[in-house]
N, C-alpha and C positions, 0 to 999 in steps of 0.2 A: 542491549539492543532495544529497539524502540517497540512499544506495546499501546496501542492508545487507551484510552481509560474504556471502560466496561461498556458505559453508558455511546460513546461516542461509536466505538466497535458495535456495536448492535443495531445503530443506527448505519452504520454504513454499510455492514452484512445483509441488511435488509435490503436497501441500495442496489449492494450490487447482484443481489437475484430478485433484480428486476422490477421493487415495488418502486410506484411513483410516491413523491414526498408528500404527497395529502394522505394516501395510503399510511406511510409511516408512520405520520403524527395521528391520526385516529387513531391506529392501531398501539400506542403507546401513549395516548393520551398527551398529547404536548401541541403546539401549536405547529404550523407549516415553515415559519420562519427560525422556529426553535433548528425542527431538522436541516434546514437550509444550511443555516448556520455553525450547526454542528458537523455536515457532511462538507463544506468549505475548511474549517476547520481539521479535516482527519485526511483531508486532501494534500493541503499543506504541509503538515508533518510527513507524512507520508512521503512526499516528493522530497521532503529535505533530509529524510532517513535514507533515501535509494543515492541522494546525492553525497550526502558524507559516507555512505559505505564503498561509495564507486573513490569517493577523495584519499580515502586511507588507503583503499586497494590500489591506487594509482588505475582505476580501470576506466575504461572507454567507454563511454554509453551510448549504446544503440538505440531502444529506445525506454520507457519510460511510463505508462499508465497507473497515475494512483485513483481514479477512479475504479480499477479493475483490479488494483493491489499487485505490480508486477513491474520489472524492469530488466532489461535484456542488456548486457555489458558484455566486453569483449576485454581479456587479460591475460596477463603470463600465470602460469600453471608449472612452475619447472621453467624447464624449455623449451615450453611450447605457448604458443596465444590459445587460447578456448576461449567459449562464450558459456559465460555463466546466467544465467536465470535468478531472479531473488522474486519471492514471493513474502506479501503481507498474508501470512496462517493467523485466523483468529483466535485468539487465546495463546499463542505461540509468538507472534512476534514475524519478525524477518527471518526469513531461510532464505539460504542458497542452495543451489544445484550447479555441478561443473560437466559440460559435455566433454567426452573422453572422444 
């Protein structure tokens, strides 16, 4: 499953609780465009990780935040549809959760 590299994950953990990207690169020493570009980057993957997991599942996408690390799909479970949850966990990768 997909894991973004260390450097990229930090930068967008950062992200996503809330610091602005001048914030980032100061506080890790790198330029404003480095992180820019870095969090475009971990965006992309991200969106294309929720989309090949929803491709192999055959599942439905509801919707879809890789700014936020999260994509809500709807699937068979058995015999039944459920909506499943995946979560970008950092240091862990993609998770799913299945509502029962």
């Amino acid at each position: 499953m997909i894991k973004l590299p260390e450097s990229m994950e930090r930068i967008w953990t950062m992200r996503a609780r809330g610091m602005r990207e001048i914030e980032i690169a100061e506080n890790l020493g790198i330029s404003r465009q480095a992180v820019n570009k870095a969090l475009k980057e971990a965006k992309a993957k991200l969106f294309e990780a929720f989309f090949d997991l929803a491709e192999t599942f055959s599942w439905e996408i509801v919707r879809v935040n890789a700014e936020k690390g999260f994509m809500v799909a709807r699937g068979r479970c058995g015999d039944k549809t459920t909506r499943i949850y995946a979560f970008y966990i950092p240091k862990n990768g993609i998770r799913g959760f299945f509502r029962r």
